[in-house]
PDB file of N, CA, C and O in Angstrom:
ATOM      1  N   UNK A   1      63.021 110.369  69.156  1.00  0.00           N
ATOM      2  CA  UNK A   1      63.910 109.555  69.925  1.00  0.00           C
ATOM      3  C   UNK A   1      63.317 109.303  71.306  1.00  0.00           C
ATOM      4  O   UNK A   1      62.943 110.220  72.037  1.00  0.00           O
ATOM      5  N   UNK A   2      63.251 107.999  71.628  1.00  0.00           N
ATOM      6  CA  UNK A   2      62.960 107.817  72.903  1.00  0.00           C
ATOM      7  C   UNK A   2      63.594 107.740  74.238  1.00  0.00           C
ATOM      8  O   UNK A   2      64.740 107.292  74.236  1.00  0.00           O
ATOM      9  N   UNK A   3      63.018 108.129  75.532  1.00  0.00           N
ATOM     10  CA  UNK A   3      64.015 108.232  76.468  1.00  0.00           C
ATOM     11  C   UNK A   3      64.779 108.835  76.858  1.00  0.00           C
ATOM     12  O   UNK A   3      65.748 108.462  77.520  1.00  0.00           O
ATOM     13  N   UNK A   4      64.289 110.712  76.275  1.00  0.00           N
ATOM     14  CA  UNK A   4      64.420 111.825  76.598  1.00  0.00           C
ATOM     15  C   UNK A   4      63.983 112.491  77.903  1.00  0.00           C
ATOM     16  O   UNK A   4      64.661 113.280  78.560  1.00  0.00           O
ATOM     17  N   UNK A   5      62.381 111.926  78.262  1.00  0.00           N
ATOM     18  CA  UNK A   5      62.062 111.982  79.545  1.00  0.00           C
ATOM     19  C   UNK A   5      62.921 111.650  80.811  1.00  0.00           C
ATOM     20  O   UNK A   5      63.207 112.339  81.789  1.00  0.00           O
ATOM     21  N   UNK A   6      63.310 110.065  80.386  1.00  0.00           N
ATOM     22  CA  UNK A   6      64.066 109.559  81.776  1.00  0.00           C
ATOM     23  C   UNK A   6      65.226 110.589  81.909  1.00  0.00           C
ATOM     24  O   UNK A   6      65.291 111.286  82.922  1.00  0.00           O
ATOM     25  N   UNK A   7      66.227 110.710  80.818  1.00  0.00           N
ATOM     26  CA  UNK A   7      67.418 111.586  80.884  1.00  0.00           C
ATOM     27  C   UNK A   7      67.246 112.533  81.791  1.00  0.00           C
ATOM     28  O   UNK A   7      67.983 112.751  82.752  1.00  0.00           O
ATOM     29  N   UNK A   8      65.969 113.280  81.404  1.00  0.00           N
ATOM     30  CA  UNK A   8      65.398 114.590  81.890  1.00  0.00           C
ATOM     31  C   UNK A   8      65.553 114.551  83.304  1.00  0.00           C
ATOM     32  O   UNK A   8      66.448 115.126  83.923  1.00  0.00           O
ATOM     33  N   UNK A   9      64.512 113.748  83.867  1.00  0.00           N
ATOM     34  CA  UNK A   9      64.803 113.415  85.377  1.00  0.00           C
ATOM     35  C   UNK A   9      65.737 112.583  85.640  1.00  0.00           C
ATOM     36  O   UNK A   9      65.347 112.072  86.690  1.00  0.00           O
ATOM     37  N   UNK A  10      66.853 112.045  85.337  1.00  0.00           N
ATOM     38  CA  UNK A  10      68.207 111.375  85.740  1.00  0.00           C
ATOM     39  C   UNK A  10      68.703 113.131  86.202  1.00  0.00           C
ATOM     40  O   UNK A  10      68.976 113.463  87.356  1.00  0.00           O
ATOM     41  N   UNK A  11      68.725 114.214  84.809  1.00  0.00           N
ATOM     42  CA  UNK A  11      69.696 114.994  85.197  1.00  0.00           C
ATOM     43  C   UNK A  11      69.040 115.580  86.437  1.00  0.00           C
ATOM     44  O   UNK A  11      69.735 115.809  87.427  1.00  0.00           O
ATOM     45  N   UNK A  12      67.469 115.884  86.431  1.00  0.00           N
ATOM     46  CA  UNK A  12      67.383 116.345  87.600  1.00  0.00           C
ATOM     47  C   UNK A  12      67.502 115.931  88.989  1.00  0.00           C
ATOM     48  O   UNK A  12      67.765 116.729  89.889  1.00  0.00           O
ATOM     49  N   UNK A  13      67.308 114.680  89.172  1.00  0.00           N
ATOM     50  CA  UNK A  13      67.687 114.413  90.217  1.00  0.00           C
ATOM     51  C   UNK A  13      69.108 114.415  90.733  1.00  0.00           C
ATOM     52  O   UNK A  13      69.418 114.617  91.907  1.00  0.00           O
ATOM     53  N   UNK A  14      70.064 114.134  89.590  1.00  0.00           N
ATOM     54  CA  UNK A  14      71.365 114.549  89.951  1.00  0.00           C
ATOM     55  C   UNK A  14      71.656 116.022  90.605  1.00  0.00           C
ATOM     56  O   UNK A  14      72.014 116.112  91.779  1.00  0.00           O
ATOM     57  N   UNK A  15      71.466 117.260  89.704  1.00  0.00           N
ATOM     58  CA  UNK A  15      71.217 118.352  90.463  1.00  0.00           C
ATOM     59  C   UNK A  15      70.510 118.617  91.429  1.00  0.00           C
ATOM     60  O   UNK A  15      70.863 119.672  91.957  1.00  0.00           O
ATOM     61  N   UNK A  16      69.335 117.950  92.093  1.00  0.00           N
ATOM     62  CA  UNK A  16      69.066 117.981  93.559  1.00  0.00           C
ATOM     63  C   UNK A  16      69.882 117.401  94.617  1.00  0.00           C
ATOM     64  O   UNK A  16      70.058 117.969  95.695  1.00  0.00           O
ATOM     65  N   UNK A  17      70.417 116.185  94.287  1.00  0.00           N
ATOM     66  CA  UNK A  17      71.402 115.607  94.817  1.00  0.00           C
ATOM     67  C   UNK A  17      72.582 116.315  95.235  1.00  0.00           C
ATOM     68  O   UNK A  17      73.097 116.284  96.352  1.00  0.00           O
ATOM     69  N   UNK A  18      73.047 117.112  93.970  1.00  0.00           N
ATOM     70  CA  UNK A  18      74.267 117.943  94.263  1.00  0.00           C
ATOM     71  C   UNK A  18      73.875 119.223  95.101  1.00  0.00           C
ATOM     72  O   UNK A  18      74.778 119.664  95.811  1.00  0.00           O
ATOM     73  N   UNK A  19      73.031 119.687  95.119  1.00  0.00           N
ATOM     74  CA  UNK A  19      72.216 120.980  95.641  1.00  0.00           C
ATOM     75  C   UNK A  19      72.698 120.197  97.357  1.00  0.00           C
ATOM     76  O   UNK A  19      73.748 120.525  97.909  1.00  0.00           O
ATOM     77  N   UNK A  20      71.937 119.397  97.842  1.00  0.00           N
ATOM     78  CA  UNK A  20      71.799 118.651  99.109  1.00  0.00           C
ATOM     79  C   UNK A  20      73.106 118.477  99.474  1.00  0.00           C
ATOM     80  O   UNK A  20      73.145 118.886 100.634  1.00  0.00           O
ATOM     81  N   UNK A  21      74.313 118.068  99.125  1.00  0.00           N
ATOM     82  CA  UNK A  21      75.468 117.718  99.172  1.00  0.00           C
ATOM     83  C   UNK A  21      75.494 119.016  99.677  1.00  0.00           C
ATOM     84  O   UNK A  21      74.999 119.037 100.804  1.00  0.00           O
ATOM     85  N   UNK A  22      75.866 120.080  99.302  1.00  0.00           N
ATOM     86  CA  UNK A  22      76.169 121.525  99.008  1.00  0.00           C
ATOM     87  C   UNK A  22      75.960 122.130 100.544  1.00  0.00           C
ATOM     88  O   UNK A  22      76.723 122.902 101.125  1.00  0.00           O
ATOM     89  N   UNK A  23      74.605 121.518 101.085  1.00  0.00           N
ATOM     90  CA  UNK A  23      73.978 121.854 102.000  1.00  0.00           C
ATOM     91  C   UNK A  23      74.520 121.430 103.611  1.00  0.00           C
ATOM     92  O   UNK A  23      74.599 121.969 104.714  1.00  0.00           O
ATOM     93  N   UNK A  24      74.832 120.094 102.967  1.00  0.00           N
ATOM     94  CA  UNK A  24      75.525 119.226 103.957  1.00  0.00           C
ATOM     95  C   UNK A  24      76.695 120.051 104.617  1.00  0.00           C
ATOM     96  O   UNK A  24      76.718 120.358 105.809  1.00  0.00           O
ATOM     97  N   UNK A  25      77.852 120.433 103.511  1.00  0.00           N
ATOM     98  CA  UNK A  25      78.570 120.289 103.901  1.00  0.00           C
ATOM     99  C   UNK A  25      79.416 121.923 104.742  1.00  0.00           C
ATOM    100  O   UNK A  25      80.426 122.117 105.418  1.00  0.00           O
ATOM    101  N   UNK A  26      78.486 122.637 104.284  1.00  0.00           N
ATOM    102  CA  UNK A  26      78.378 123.808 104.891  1.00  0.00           C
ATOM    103  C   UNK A  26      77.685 123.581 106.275  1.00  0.00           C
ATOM    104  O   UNK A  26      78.070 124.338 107.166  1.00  0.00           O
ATOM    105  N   UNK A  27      76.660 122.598 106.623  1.00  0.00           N
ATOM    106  CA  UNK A  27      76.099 122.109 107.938  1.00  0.00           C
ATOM    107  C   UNK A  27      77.204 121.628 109.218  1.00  0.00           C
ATOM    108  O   UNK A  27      76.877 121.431 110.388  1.00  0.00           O
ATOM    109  N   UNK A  28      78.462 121.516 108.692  1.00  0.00           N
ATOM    110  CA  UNK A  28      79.270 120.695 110.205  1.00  0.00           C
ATOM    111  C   UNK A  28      80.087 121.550 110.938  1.00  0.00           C
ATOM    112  O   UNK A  28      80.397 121.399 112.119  1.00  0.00           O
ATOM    113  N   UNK A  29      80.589 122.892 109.838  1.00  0.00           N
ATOM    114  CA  UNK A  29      80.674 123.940 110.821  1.00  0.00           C
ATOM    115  C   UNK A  29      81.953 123.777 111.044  1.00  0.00           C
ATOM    116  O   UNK A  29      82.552 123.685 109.972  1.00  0.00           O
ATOM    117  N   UNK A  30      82.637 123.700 111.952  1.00  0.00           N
ATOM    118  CA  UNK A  30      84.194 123.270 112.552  1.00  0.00           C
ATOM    119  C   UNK A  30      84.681 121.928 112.053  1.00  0.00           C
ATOM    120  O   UNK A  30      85.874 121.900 111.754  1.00  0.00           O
ATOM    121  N   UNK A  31      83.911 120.680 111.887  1.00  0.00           N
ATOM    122  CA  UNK A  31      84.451 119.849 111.338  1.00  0.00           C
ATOM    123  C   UNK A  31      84.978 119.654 110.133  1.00  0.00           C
ATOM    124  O   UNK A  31      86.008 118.999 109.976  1.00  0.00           O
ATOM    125  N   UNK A  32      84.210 120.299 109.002  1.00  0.00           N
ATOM    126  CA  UNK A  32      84.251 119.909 107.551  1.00  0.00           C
ATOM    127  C   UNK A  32      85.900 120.662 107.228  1.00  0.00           C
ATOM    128  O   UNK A  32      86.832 120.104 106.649  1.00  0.00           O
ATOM    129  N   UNK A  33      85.890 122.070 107.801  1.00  0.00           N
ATOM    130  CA  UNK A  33      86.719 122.728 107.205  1.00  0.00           C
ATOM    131  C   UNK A  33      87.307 123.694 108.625  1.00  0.00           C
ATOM    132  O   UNK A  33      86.858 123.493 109.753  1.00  0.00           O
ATOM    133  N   UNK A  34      88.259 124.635 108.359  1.00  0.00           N
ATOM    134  CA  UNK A  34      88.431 125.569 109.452  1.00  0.00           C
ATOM    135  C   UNK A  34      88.047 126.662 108.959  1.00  0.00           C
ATOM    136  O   UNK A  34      88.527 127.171 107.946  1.00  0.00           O
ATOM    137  N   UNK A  35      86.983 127.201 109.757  1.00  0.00           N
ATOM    138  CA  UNK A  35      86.457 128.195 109.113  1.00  0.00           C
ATOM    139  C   UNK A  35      86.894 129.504 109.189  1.00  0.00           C
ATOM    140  O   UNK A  35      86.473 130.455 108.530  1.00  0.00           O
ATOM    141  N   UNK A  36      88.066 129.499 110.325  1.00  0.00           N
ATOM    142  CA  UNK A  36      88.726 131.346 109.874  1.00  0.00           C
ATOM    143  C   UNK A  36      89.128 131.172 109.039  1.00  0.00           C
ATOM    144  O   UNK A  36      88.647 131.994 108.260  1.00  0.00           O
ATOM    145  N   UNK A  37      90.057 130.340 108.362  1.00  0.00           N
ATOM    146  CA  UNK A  37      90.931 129.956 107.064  1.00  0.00           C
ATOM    147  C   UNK A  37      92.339 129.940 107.538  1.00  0.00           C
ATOM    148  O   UNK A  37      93.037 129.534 106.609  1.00  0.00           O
ATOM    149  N   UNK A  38      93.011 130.195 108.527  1.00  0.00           N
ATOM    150  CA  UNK A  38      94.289 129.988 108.600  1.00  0.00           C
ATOM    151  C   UNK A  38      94.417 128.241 108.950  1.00  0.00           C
ATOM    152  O   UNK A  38      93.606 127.481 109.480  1.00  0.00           O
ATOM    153  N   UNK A  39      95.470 128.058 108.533  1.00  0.00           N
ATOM    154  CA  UNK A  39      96.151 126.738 108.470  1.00  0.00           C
ATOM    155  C   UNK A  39      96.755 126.280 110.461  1.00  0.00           C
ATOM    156  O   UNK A  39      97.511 126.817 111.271  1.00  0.00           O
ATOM    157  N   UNK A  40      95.980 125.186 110.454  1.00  0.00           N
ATOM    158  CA  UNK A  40      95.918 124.785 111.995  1.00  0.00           C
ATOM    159  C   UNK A  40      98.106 123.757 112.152  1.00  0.00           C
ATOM    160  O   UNK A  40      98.829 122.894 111.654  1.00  0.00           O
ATOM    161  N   UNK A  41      97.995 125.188 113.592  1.00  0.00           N
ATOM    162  CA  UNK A  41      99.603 124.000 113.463  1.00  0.00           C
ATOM    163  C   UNK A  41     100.108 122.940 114.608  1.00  0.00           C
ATOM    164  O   UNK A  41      99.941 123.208 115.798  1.00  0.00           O
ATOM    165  N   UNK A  42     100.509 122.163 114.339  1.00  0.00           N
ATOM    166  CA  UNK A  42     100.374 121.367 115.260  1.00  0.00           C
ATOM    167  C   UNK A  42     102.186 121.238 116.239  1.00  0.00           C
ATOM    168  O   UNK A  42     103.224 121.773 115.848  1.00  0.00           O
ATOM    169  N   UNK A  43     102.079 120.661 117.092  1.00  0.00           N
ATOM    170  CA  UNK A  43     103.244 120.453 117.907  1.00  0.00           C
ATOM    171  C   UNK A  43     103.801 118.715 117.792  1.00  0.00           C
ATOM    172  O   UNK A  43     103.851 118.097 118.856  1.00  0.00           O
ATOM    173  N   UNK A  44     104.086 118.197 116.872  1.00  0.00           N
ATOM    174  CA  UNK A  44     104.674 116.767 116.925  1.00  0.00           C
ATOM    175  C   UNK A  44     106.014 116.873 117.976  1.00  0.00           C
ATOM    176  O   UNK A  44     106.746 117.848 118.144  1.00  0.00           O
ATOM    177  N   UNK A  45     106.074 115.668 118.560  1.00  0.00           N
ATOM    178  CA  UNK A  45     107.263 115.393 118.926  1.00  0.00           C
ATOM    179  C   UNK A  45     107.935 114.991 117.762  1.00  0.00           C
ATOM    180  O   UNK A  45     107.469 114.427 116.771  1.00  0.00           O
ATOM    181  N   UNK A  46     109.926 115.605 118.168  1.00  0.00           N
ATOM    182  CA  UNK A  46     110.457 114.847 116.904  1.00  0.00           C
ATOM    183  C   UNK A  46     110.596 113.543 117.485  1.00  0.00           C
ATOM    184  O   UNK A  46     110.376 113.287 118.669  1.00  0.00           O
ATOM    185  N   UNK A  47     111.104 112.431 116.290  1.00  0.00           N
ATOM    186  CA  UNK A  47     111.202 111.018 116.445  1.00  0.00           C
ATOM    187  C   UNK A  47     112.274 111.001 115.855  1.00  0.00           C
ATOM    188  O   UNK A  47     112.535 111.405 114.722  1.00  0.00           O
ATOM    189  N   UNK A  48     113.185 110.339 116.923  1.00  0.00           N
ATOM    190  CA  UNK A  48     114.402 109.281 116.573  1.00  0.00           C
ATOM    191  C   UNK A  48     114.331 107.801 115.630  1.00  0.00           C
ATOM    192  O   UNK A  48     113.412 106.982 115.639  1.00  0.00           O
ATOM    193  N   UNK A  49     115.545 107.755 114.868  1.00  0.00           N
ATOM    194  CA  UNK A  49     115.623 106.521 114.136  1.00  0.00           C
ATOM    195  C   UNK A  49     115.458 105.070 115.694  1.00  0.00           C
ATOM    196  O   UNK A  49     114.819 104.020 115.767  1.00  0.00           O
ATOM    197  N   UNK A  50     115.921 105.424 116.169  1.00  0.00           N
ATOM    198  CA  UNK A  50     115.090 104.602 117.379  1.00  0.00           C
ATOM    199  C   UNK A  50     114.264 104.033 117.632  1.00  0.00           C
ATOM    200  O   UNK A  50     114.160 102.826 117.848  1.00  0.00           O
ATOM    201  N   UNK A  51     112.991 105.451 117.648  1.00  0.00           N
ATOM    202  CA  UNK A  51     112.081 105.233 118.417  1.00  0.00           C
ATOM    203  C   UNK A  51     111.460 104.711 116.905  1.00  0.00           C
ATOM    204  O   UNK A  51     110.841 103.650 116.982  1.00  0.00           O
ATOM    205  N   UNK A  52     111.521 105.130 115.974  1.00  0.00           N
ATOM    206  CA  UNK A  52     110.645 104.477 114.071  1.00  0.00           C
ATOM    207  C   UNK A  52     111.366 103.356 114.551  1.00  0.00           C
ATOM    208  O   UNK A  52     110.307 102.730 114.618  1.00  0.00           O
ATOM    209  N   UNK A  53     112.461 102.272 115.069  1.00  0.00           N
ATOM    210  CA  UNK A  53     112.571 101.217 114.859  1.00  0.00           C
ATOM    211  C   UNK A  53     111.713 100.621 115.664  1.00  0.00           C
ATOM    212  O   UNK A  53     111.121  99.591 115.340  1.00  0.00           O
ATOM    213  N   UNK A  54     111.529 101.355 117.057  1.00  0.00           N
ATOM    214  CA  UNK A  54     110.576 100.243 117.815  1.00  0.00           C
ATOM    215  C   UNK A  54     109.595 100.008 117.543  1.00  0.00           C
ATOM    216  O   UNK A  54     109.159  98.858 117.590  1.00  0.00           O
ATOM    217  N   UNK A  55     108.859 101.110 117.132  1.00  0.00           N
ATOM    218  CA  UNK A  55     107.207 101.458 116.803  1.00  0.00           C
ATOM    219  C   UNK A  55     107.538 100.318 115.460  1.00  0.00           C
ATOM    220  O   UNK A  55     106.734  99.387 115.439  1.00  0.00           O
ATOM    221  N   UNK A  56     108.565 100.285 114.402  1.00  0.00           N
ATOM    222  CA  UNK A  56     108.243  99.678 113.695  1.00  0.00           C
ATOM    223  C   UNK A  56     108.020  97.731 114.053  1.00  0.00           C
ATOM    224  O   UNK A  56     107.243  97.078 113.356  1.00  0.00           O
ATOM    225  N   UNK A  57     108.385  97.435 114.573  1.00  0.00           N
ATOM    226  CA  UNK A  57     109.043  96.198 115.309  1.00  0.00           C
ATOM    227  C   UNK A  57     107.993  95.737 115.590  1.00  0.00           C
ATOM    228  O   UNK A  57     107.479  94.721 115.122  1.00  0.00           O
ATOM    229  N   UNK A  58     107.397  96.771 116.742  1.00  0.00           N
ATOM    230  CA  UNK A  58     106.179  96.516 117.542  1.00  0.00           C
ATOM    231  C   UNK A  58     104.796  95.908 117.187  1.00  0.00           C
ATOM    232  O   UNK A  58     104.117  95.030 117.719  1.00  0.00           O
ATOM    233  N   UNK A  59     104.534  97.128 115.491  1.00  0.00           N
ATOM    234  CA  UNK A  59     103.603  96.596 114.986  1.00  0.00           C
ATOM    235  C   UNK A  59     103.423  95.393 113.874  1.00  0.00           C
ATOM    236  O   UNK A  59     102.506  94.662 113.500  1.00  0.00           O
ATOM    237  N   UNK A  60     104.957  95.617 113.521  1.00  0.00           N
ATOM    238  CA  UNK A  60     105.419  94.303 113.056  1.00  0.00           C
ATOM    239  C   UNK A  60     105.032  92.546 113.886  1.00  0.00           C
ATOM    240  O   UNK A  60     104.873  91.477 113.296  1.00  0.00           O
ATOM    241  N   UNK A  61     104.987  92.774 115.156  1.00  0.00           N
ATOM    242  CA  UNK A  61     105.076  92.022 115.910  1.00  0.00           C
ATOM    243  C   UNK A  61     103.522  91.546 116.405  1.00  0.00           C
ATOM    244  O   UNK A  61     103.185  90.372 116.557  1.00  0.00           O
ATOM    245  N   UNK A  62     102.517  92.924 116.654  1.00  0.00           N
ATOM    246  CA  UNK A  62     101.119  92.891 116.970  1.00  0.00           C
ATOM    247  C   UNK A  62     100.463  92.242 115.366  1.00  0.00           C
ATOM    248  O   UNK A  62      99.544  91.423 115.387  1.00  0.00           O
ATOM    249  N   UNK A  63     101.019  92.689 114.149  1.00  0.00           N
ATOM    250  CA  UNK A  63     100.666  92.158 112.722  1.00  0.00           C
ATOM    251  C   UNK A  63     100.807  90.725 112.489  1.00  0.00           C
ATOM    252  O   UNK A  63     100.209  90.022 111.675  1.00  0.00           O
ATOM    253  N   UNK A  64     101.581  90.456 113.229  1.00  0.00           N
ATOM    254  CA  UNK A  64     101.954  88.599 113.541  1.00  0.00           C
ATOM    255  C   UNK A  64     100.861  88.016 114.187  1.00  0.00           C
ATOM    256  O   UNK A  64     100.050  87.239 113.683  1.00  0.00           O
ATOM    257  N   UNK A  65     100.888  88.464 115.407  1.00  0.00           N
ATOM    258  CA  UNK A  65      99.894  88.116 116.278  1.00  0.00           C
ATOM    259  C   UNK A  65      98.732  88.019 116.125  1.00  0.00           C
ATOM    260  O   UNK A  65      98.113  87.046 116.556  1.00  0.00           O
ATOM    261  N   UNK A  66      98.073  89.166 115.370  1.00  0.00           N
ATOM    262  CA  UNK A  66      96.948  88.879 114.901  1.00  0.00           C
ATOM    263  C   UNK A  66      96.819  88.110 113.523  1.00  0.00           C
ATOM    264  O   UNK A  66      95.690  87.684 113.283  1.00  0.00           O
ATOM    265  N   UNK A  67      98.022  87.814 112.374  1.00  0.00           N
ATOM    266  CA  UNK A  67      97.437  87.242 111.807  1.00  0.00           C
ATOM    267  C   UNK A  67      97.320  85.341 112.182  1.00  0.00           C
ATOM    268  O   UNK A  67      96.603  84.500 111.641  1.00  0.00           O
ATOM    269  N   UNK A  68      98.390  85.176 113.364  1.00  0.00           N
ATOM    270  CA  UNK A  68      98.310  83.833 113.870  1.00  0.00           C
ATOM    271  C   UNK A  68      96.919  83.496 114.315  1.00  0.00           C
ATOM    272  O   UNK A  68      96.276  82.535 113.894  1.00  0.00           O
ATOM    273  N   UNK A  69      96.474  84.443 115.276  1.00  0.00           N
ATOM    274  CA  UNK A  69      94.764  84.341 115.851  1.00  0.00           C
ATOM    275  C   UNK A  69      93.791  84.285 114.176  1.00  0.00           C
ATOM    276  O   UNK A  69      93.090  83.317 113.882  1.00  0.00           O
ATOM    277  N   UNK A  70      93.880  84.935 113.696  1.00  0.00           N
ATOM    278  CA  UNK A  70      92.794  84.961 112.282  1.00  0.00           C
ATOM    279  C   UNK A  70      93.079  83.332 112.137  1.00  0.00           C
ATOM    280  O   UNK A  70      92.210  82.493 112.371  1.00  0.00           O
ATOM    281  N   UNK A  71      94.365  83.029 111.737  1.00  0.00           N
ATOM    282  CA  UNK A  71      94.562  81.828 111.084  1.00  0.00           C
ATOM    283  C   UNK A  71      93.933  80.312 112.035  1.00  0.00           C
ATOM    284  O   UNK A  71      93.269  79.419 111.506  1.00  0.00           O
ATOM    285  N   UNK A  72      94.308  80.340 113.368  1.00  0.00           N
ATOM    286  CA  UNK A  72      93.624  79.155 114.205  1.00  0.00           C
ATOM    287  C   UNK A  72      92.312  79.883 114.488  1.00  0.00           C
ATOM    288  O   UNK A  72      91.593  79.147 115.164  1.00  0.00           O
ATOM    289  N   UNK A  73      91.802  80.916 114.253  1.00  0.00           N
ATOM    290  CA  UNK A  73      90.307  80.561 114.448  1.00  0.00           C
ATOM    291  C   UNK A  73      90.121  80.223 113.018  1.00  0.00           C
ATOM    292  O   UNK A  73      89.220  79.387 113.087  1.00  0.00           O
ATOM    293  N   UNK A  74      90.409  80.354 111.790  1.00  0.00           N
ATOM    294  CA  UNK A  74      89.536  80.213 110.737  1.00  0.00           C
ATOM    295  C   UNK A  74      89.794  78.716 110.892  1.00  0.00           C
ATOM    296  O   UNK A  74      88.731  78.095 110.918  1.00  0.00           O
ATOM    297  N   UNK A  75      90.797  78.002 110.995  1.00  0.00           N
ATOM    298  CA  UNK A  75      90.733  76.780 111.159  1.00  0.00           C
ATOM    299  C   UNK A  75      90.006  75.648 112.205  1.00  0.00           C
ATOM    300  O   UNK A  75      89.715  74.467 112.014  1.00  0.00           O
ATOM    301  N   UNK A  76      89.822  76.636 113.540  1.00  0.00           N
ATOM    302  CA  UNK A  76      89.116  76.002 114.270  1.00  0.00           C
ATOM    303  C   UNK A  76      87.550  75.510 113.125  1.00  0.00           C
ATOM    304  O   UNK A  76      87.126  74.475 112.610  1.00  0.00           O
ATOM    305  N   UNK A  77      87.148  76.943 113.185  1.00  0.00           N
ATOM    306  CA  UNK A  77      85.681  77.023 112.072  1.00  0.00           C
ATOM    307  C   UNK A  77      85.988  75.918 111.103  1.00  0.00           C
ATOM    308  O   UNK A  77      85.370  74.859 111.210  1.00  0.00           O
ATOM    309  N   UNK A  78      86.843  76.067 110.216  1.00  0.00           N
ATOM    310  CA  UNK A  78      86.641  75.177 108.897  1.00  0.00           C
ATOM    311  C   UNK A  78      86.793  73.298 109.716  1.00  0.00           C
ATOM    312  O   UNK A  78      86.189  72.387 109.150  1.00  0.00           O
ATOM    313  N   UNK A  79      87.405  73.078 110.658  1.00  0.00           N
ATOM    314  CA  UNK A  79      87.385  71.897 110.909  1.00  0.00           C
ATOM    315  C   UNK A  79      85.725  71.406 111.638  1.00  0.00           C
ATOM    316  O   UNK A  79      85.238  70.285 111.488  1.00  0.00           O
ATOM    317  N   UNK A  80      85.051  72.577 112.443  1.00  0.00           N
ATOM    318  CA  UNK A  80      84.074  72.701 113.053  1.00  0.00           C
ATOM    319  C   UNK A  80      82.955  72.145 111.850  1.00  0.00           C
ATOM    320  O   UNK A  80      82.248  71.141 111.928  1.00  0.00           O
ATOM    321  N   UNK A  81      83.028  73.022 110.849  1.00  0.00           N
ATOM    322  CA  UNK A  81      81.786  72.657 109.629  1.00  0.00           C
ATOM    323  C   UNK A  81      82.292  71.261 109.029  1.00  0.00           C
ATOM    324  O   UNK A  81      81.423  70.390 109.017  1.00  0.00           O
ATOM    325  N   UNK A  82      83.652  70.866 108.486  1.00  0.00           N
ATOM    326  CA  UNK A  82      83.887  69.671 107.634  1.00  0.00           C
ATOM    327  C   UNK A  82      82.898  69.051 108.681  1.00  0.00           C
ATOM    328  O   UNK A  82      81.712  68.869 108.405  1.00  0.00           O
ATOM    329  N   UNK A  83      83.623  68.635 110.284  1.00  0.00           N
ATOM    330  CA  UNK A  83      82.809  67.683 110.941  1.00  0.00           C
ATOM    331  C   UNK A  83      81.521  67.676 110.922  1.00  0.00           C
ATOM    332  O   UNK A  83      80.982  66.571 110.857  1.00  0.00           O
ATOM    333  N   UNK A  84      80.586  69.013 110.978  1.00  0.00           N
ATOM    334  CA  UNK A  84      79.477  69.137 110.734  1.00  0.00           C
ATOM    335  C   UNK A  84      78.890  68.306 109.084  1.00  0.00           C
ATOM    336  O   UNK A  84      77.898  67.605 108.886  1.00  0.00           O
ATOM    337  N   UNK A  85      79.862  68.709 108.237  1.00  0.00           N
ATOM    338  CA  UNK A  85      79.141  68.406 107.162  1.00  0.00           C
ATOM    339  C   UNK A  85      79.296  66.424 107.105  1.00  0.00           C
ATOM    340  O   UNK A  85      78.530  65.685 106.487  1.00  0.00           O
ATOM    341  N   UNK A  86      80.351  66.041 107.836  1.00  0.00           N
ATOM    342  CA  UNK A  86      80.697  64.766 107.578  1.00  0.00           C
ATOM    343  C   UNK A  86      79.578  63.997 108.288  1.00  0.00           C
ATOM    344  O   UNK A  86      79.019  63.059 107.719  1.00  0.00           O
ATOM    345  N   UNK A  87      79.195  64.445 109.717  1.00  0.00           N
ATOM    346  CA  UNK A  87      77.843  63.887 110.619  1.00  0.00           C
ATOM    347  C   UNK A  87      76.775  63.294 109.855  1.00  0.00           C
ATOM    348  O   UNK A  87      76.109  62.258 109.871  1.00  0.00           O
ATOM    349  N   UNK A  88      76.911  64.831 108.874  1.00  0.00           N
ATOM    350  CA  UNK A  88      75.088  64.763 108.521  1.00  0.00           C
ATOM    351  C   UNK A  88      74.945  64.434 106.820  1.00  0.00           C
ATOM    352  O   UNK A  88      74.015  64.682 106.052  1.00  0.00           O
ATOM    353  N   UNK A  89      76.446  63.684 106.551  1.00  0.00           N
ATOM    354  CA  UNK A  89      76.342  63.418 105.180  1.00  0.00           C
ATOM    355  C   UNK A  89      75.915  61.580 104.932  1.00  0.00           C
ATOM    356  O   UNK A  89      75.775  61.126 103.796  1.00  0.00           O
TER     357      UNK A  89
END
């Protein structure tokens, strides 16, 4: 059967690959994981049905905004090229 070789080195390079991974991720130290092992706790403020309405509103409102800007620039552009393409047709 042919194409036992390639397999051969597919698997090995996979297991070097995973070896390296392995290596990585023991390399970041404080980032990857917490390394005493206790569970990190945090202090949230609580939030009022209030304050979730404004925050919601808000970004409701910035989500507008930017999709109005996306929309007149893509249109600026698409009117920019038709004219381009109409010049030079």
């Amino acid at each position: 059967m042919g194409g036992e070789g390639a397999m051969m080195a597919a698997n090995q390079s996979l297991k070097a690959n995973r070896s390296q991974l392995s290596k990585k991720k023991r390399g970041f130290g404080g980032l990857a994981h917490n390394q005493s092992g206790k569970k990190t706790e945090y202090n949230f403020p609580k939030a009022t049905k209030e304050d979730i309405k404004k925050l919601r509103n808000k970004l409701k409102k910035e989500h507008i905004e930017r999709r109005v800007k996306q929309i007149v620039l893509l249109t600026v552009i698409m009117i920019i090229l038709i004219s381009v393409f109409i010049y030079f047709a």
